[in-house]
C-alpha positions in Angstrom: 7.2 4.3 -8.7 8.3 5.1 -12.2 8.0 2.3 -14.8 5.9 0.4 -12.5 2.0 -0.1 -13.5 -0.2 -0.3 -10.7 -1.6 -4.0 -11.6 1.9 -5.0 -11.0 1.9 -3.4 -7.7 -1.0 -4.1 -6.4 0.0 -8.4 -7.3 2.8 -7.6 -5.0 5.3 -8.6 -8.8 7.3 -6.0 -7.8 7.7 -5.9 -3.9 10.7 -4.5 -2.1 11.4 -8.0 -0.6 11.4 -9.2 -4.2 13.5 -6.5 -5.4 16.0 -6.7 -2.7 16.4 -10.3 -3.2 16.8 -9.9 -7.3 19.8 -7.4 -6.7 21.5 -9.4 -4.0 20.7 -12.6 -5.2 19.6 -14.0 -1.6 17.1 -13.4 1.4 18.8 -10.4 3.6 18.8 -10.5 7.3 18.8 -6.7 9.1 19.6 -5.9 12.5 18.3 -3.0 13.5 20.2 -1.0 16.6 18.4 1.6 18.6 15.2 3.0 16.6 12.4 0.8 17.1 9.9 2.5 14.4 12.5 1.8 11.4 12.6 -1.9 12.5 8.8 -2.0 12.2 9.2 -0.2 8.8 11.4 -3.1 7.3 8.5 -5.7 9.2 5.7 -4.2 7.6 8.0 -4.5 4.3 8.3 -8.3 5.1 12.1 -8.0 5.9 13.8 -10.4 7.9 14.9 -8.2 10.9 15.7 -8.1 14.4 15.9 -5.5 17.1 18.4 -4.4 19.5 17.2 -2.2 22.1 19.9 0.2 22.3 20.7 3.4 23.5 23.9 5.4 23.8 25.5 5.5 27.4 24.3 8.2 30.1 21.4 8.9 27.4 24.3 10.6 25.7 25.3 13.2 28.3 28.7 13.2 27.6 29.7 14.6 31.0 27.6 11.6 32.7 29.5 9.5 30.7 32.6 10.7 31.6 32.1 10.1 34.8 30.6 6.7 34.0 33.7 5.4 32.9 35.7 7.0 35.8 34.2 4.1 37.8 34.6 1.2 35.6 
């Protein structure tokens, strides 16, 4: 991180969440839809997220699919 000494770092002065909050100007809430290892990425960053365990319909087999929403 360029600019950055690593004291700073390592005092946690310039943390994402602290970053994030400075540029927006409030705490950010994520919701996170489908890949479960990016919504651990912003929890191990301290980011207020949530998961939603999603996947597209027929596992994405667009000929299932099809015929998915012939009977709906």
């Amino acid at each position: 991180m360029i600019g950055w000494g690593k004291e700073k770092l390592m005092k946690g002065e310039h943390s994402a969440c602290a970053r994030r909050k400075n540029f927006f100007g409030e705490d950010l809430m994520v919701v996170n839809i489908g890949i479960k290892s990016f919504y651990q990425e912003l929890k191990d960053q301290e980011m207020k997220v949530c998961h939603v365990d999603w996947k597209p319909p027929a596992d994405g087999d667009l000929k299932v699919a099809a015929l998915l929403d012939k009977l709906a």
